[in-house]
C-alpha positions in Angstrom: 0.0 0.0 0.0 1.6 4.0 -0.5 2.4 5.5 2.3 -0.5 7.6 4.0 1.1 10.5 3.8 1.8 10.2 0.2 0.3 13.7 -2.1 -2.7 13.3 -4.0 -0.9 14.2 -7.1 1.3 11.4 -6.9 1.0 8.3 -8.9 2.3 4.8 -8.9 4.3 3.6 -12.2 6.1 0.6 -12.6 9.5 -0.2 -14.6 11.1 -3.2 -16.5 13.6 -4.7 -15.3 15.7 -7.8 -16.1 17.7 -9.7 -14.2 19.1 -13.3 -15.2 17.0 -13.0 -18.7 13.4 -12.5 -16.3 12.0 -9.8 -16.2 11.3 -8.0 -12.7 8.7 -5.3 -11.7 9.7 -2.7 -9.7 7.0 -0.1 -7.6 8.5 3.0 -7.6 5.8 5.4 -4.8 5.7 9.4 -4.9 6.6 9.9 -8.4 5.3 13.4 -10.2 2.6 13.2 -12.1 4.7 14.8 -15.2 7.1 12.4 -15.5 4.7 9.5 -15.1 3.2 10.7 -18.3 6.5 8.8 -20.2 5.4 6.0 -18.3 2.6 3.3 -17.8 -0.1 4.8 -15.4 -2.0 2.6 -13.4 -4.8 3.2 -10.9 -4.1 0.2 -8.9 -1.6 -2.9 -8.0 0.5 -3.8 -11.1 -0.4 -7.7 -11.7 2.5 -10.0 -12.0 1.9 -11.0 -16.0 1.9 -7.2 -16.6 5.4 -6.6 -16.6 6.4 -8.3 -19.7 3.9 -6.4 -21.1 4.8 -3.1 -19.7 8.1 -2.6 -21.7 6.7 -3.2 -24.8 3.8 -0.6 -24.2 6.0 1.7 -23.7 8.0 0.8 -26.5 5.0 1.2 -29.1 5.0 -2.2 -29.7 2.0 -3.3 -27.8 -1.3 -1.4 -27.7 -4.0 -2.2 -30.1 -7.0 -0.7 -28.6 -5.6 -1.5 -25.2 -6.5 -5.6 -26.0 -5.6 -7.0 -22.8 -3.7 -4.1 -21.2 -4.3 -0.7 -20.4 -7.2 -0.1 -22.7 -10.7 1.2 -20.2 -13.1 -0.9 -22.5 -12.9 -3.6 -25.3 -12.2 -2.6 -28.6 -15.4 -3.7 -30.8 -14.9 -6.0 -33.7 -18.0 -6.5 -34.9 -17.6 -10.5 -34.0 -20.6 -12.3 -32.4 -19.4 -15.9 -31.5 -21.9 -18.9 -31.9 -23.0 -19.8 -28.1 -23.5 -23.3 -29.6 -19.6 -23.8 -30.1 -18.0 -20.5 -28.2 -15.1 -22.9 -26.7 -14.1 -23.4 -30.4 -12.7 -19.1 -30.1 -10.8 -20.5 -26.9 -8.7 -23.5 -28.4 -5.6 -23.3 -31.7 -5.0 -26.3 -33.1 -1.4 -28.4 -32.9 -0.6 -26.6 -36.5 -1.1 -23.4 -35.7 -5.0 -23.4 -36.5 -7.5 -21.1 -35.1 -10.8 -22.2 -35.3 -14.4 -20.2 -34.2 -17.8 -20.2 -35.0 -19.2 -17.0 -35.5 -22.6 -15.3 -36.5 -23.4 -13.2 -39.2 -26.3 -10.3 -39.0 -28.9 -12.3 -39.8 -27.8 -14.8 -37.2 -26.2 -17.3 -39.7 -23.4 -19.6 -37.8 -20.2 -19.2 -40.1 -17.2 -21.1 -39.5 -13.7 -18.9 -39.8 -10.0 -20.2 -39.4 -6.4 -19.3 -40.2 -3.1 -19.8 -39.4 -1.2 -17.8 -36.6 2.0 -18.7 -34.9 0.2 -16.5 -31.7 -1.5 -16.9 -28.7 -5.0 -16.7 -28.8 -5.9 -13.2 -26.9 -8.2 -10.4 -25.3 -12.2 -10.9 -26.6 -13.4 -12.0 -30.1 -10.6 -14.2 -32.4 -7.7 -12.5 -31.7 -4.1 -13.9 -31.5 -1.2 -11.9 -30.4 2.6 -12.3 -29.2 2.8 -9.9 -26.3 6.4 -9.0 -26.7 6.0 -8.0 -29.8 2.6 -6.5 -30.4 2.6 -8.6 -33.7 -0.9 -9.9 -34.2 -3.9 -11.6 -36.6 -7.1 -10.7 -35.6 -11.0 -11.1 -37.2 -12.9 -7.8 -37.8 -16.7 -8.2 -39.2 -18.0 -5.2 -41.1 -21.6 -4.6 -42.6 -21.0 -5.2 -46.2 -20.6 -2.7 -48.2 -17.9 -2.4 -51.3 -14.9 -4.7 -49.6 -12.3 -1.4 -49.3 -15.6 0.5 -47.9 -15.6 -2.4 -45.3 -12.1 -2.6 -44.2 -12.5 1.6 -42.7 -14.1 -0.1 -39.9 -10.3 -1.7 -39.0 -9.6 2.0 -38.0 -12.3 3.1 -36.1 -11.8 5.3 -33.0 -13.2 2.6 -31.2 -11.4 -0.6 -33.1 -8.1 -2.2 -32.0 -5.7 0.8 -33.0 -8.3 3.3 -32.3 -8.3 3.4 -27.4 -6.1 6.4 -27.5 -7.2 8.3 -30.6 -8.4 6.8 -33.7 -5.4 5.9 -36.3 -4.1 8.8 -38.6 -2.6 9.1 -42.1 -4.2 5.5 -43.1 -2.8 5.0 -46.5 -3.6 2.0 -48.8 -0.5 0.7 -50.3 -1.3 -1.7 -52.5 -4.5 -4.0 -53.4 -4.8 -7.0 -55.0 -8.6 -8.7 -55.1 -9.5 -8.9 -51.8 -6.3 -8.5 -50.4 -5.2 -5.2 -49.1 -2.1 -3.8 -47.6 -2.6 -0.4 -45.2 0.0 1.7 -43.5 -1.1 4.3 -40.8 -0.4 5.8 -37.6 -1.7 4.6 -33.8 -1.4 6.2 -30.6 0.4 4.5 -27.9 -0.7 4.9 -24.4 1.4 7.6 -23.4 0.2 9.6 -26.8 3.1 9.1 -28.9 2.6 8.2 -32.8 4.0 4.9 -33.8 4.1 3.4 -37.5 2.0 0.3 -38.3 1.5 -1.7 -41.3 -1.0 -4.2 -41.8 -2.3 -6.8 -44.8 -6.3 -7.6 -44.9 -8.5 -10.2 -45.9 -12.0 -9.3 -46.9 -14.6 -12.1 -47.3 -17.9 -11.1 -47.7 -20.3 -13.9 -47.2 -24.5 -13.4 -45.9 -24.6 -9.4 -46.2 -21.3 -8.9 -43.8 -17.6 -8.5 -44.6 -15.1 -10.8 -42.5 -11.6 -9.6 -42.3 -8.7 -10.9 -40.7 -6.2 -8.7 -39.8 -2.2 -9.4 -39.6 0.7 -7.0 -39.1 2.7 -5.3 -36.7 4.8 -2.0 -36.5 6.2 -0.5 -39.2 9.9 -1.0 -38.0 9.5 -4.8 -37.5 7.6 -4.9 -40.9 10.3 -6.8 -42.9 10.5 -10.3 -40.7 6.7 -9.7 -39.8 5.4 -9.6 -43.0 5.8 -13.0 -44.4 3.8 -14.3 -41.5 1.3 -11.9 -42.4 1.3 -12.9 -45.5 0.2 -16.5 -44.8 -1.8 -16.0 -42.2 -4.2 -14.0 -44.8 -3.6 -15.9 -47.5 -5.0 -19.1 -45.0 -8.1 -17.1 -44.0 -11.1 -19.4 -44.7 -14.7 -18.2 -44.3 -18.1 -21.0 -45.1 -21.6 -21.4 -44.2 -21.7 -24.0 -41.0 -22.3 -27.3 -42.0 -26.0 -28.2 -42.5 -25.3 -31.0 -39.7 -23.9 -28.4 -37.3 -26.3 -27.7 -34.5 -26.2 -24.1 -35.0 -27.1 -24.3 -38.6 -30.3 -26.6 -38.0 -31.2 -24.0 -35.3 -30.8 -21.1 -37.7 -32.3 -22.7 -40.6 -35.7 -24.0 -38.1 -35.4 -20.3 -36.7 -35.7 -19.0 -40.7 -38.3 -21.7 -41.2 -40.9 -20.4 -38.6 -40.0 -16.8 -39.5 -41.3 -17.4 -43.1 -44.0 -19.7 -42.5 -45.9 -16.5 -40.4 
């Protein structure tokens, strides 16, 4: 706990630091509130698997829309997972797999998977290496034209979008549905850092499903070959007709039109 005599204007941060290749938090009380700013600020007792991630916050690897860090809510992704199968979000397969169910608008279940060499991470189907900030991550849009769909990757209130929504968003290069973006994202302490991401849009049942792969712009080079076949793996189909969900949905349509 502080110390009770400790000034309302001072703040808690915490600092990397590594000893014998682990890394070690240290509490550091009574620091000014302007120098915290060029750190992590927290409002309460630094967890012990935050420390890894600490460093690389700061760094501007790791902070797309907070995903489980210092973010106040959950960025939105427009993914609704099938209740039927929701542990299928939760587990990747041997080879690298990852494997959900997920609705569309109507309420059609559609099965999505793709490759990631990640941990599976924060809400929706996400994967992420925490050291790194590299990630692959499913956005679903409301179809429109596919490019139209993929502006809802940089919404204020997407992955990239907790501290301020992304700036100078540039497309590179398209080809089909495959598109390659470079913008800016705000860290947690406000400072600019260069991203670049490649994106898959699928449109299937009146929605766009996207995945999303990339990473910052300075690690760009070994990163994007991953990238590259984790979009190029991104599958999106109709559930089975055996599937649960699907005789559900179709039942559901039947009564609907029968009225």
């Amino acid at each position: 706990a502080p110390p009770n005599n400790m000034h309302a204007s001072t703040i808690f941060v915490f600092f990397m630091r590594l000893s014998s290749g682990a890394a070690s938090c240290t509490r550091h009380w009574g620091v000014s509130r302007g120098a915290a700013l060029h750190g992590a600020v927290l409002h309460g007792v630094v967890a012990h698997g935050e420390c890894a991630r600490a460093a690389s916050y700061q760094s501007g690897q790791v902070f797309e829309g907070g995903a489980g860090g210092l973010s106040k809510k959950k960025p939105e992704t427009g993914v609704v997972l099938s209740s039927s199968v929701a542990d299928r979000a939760t587990a990747t397969a041997e080879d690298g797999t990852v494997r959900a169910q997920l609705l569309t608008t109507s309420g059609m279940p559609v099965d999505v998977s793709f490759a990631s060499p990640y941990k599976l991470s924060g809400s929706g189907v996400a994967t992420r290496d925490l050291s790194t900030g590299d990630s692959a991550f499913v956005v679903v849009a409301a179809r429109s034209s596919l490019e139209g769909a993929t502006s809802r990757i940089f919404a204020a209130d997407g992955k990239f979008g907790a501290y301020g929504p992304p700036t100078e968003v540039r497309l590179v290069s398209r080809s089909d549905d495959v598109f390659d973006f470079s913008f800016d994202a705000l860290t947690p302490s406000m400072r600019e850092v260069p991203r670049r991401v490649l994106v898959r849009a699928i449109p299937l049942d009146g929605d766009v499903f996207m995945l999303v792969a990339g990473s910052t712009a300075n690690r760009w080079t070994a990163v994007q070959p991953v990238a590259r076949r984790a979009v190029d793996s991104f599958s999106v189909a109709p559930a089975s007709e055996l599937d649960a969900a699907m005789a559900a949905y179709r039942k559901k349509r039947a009564s609907s039109a029968s009225r």
